[in-house]
N, C-alpha and C positions, 0 to 999 in steps of 0.2 A: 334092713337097709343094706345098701352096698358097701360092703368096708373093702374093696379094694386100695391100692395106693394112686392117688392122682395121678396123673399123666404130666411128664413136664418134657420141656424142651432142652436139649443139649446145643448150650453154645458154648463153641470152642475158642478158647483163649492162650494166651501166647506164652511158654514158659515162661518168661521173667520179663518183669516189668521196672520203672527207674527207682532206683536203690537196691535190685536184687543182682548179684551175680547171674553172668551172662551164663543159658544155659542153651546149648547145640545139642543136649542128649538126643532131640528127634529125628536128627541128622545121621543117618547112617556112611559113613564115609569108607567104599570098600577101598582096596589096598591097588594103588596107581596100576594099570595093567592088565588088570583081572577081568574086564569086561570083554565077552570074547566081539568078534567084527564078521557080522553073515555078508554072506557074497551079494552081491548090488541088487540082484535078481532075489533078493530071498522073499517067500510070501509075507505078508505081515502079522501072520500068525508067526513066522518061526522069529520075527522081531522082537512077538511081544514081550520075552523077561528084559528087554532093554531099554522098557518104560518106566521098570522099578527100579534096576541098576544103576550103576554110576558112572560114564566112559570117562576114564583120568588115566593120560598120559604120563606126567611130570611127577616123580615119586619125593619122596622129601629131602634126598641128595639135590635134587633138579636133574637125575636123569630121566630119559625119555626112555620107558619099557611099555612093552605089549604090544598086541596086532594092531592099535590105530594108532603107531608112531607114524607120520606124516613124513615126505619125503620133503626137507626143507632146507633150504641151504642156511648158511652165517650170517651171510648178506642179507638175505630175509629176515631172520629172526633180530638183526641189528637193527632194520628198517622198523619193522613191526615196534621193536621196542622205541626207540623214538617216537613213532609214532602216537602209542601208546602214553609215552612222558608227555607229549607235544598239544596232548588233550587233556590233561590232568591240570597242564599250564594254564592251557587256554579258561580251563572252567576256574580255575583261582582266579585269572584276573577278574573276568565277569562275575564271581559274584561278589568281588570286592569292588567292581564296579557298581552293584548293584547299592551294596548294603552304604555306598559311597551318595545315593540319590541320584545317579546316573543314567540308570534306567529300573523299570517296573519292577520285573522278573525276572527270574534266573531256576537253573535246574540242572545240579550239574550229575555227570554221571560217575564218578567216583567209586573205584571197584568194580566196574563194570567196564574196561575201557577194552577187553581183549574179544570181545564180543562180537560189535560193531568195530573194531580194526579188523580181525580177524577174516569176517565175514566180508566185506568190501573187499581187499586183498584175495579172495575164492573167488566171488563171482563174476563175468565177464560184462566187458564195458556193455550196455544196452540191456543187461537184466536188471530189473527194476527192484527198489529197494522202497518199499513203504512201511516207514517208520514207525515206531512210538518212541517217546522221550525218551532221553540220555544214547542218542544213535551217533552225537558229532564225529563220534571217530571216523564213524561212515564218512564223512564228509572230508575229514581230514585227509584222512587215508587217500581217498580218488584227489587232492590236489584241491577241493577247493579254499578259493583264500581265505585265510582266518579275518583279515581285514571286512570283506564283505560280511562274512559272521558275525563277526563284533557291531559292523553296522546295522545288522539286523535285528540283532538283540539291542542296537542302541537308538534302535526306529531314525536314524535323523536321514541328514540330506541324502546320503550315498546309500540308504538301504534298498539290495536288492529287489524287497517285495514290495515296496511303495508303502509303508506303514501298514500293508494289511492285514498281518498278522500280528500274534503275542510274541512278546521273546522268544526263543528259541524257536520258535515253530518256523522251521526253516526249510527250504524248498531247492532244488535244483534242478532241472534239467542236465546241464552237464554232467553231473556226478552220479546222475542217475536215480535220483530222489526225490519223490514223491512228497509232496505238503503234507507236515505234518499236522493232526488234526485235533482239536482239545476234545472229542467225543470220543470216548474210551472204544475199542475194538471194531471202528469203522474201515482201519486199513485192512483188518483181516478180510472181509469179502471184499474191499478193495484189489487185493494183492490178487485172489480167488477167479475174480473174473477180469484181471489183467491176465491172466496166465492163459484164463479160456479162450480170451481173442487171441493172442499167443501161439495157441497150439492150431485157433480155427486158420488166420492167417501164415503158419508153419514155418514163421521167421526165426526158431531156433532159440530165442530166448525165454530166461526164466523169472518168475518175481518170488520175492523174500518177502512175508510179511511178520511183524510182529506185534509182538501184547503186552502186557507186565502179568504179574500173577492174579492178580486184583481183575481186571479185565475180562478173564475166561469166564465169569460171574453176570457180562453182558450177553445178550442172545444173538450180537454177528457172530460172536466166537463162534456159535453152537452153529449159524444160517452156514458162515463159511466152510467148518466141516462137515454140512451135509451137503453142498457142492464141490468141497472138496471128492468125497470119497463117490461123489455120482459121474462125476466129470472126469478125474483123474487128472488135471492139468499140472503143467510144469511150473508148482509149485513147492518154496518150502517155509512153512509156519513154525514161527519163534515164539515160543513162551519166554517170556526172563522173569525166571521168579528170584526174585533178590530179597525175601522174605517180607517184604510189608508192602502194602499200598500205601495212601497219605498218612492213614493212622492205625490202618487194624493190619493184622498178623496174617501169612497168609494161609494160614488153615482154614480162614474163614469162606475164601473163596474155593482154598481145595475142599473144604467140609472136615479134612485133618484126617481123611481113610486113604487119602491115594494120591499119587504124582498126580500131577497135571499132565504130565505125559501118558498115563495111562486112558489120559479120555478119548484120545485117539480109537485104541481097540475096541470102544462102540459103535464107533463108523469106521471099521475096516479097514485102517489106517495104521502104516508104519510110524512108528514113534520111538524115539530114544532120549537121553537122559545123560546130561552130558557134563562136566565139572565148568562152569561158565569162567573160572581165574584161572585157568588151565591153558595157553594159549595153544599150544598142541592139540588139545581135545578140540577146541576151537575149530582150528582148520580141518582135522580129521572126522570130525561130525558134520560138518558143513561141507565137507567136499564129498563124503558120502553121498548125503542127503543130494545134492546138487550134480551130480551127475548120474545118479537115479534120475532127477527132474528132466534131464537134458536127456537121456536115453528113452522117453516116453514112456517110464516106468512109474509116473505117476507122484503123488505129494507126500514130503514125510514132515511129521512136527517134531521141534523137539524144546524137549523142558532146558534152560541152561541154569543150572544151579549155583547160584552167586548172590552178592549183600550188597544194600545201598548204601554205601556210608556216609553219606551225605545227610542231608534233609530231604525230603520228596519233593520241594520247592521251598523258595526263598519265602512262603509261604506260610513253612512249617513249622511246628519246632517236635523235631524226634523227642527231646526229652523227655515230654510230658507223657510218652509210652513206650520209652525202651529203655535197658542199661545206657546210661551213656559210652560205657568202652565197649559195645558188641562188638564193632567192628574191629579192636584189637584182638577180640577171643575168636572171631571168626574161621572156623577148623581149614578151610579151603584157602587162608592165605590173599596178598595180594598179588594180584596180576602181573603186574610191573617188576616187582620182587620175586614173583620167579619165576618169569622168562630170564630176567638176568642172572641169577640164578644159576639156572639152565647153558648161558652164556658160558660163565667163568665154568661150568663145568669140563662145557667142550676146549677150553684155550680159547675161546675168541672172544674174553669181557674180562675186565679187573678193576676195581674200584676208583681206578683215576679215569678212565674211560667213560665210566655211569658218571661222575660227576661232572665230569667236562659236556658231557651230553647234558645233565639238568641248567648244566648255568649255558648252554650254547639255546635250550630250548626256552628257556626262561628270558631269556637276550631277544629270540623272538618275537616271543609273544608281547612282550612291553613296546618293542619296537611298534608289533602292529598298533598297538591300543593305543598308543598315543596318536597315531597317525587316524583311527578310526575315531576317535574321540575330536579331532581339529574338524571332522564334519557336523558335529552335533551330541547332543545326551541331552537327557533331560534337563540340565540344571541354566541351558539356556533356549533361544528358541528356535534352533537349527534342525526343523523335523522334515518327514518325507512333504512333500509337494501333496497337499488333496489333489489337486487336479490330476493329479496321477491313475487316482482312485478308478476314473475311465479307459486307462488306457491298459492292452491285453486282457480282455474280456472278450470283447466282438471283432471277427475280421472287418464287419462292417458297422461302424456305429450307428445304433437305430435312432431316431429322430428324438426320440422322446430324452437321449439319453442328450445329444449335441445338445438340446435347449438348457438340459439342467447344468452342461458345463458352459453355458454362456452365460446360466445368471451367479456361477459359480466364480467363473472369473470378476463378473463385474463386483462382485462381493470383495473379492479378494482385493481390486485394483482401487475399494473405495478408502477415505480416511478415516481412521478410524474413530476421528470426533462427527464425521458426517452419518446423522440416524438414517436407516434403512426406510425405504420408501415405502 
């Protein structure tokens, strides 16, 4: 008989789970600086140890060392940092509106906020931003109002999208923002072939798309990087691996042997790896990558390495698979904490400064919710208009549709003790 040993399968699991100390040991964290910066034009072979690496600006003083310090003024980095607080706000309120029965869902993006501010603040008005969850910074950051967000997340009368979508899943035109989509890795060839009508009609603009870690395990990931690297269009694809998807770790979607930035270098493609709580690395990864795009130099992806701290939705519950304090062990820090940081390094922040900022943003944000809440929430019956539901679809409404909002209205205009005919 065969006395070999069976054959079995390797699933990979997550150092530590709840009640065990948090362990990072997978986490290689090199020393802020160290990452060297190839010239714009470099082939993507000479990019490739920058998939394994680690681009981190911000060192544990908060200063800014090595070739991708960014060229950024005080003013900026004061902006950005509000900015940054101003989304941290906004997701507190919402989900204490949530867990308040106000509205459905919520998702906030906590620890993640330098990312999408960041990145909004690099690219130019008209380049296109298609989302995955926890992007409001994006939103913040280009100006749009927190009020209309709130209503959108609170579906009632004044939401932008006519009740169409789920919480958060939030859309702009003005700001440059693409619907976001509850089917995991759709934006990625989304963003793919925005870029390719882009470069066909040679209007100069670029689109950003991203994924979460979990994501890259769908097969647009893989569709969009093989248009990416056939096409070459003026795109740049965001991984955000913040370590988990809703419930599993994310080795499972790396397989636990390689960055997710390294998947690039089987389609030909420049890739890097970047400290995602770093706002420096931030803007100097992204402005890299981003005028590569705009110089017809073609698409670069990058992993941004950063933690959920949150819940993955109001959904969720992290506990039941992670330490509860990861995110206090978290080696990479928060975002917010050291950009400012970084601030009182240079002389331009000191702790009466950052507080007057948290209670001027917090002043805000209450300010709006109350005022987004006298439109409607769940707990009364002030929602979007159905009838809405038709209109922005067709420049011209087709017949079929006019009839169904006639018997729609009449529905609506009837009493509600009178039965349906």
């Amino acid at each position: 008989m065969d006395q070999r040993e069976p054959l079995r399968l390797r699933v990979p699991h997550p150092p530590a789970r709840p009640g065990d100390a948090p362990d990072f040991s997978y986490l290689d964290v090199p020393a802020a600086g160290s990452a060297p910066r190839p010239p714009l034009d470099a082939d993507p072979a000479e990019v490739r140890p920058l998939a394994d690496d680690l681009i981190r600006v911000l060192d544990d003083d908060g200063g800014a060392v090595g070739p991708w310090v960014p060229e950024v003024t005080p003013d900026h980095l004061r902006l950005a940092l509000r900015t940054m607080a101003l989304t941290r706000a906004y997701d507190a309120r919402m989900l204490s509106a949530q867990r308040q029965g106000k509205t459905s869902f919520y998702i906030c993006s906590t620890g993640e906020e330098a990312i999408s501010v960041g990145q909004a603040y690099v690219f130019e008005p008209g380049d296109m931003c298609f989302p995955t969850y926890r992007q409001q910074g994006w939103l913040i950051a280009r100006g749009q109002p927190i009020v209309e967000m709130m209503c959108q997340v609170l579906s009632n009368e004044k939401d932008p999208l006519n009740g169409r979508q789920m919480p958060i899943m939030y859309a702009s035109r003005d700001a440059d923002f693409f619907s976001i989509s509850g089917n995991l890795a759709t934006q990625f060839i989304q963003a793919v072939g925005w870029a390719m009508a882009a470069a066909i009609t040679g209007d100069g603009h670029v689109a950003i798309g991203s994924v979460g870690d979990g994501a890259t395990a769908e097969g647009d990931f893989h569709h969009a990087l093989t248009f990416a690297a056939t096409y070459r269009p003026p795109v740049v694809l965001n991984v955000v691996n913040n370590q988990w998807a809703i419930s599993s770790f994310q080795s499972i979607a790396s397989g636990g042997s390689s960055t997710f930035a390294a998947r690039a270098a089987g389609y030909g493609l420049p890739a890097l790896r970047a400290d995602g709580n770093d706002y420096l690395a931030v803007l100097a990864a992204t402005h890299w990558a981003e005028r590569r795009a705009r110089a017809g130099l073609g698409p670069t992806v990058i992993e941004w390495v950063t933690y959920r701290a949150a819940s993955h939705s109001t959904s969720d519950d992290p506990s039941r698979y992670r330490p509860a304090n990861e995110w206090d062990a978290w080696p990479l820090g928060d975002p917010i904490d050291r950009l400012a940081q970084h601030l009182r390094q240079l002389g331009e922040w000191d702790d009466d400064r950052h507080q007057q900022m948290l209670d001027e943003v917090g002043a805000t944000v209450a300010a709006a919710g109350a005022e987004a809440e006298r439109y409607g929430t769940m707990l009364d019956d002030r929602h979007a208009d159905p009838r809405r539901i038709f209109d922005d679809v067709y420049a011209e409404v087709p017949e079929h549709l006019r009839r169904q909002r006639a018997e729609l209205d009449a529905l609506l205009r009837r009493p509600a003790d009178e039965p349906e005919a």
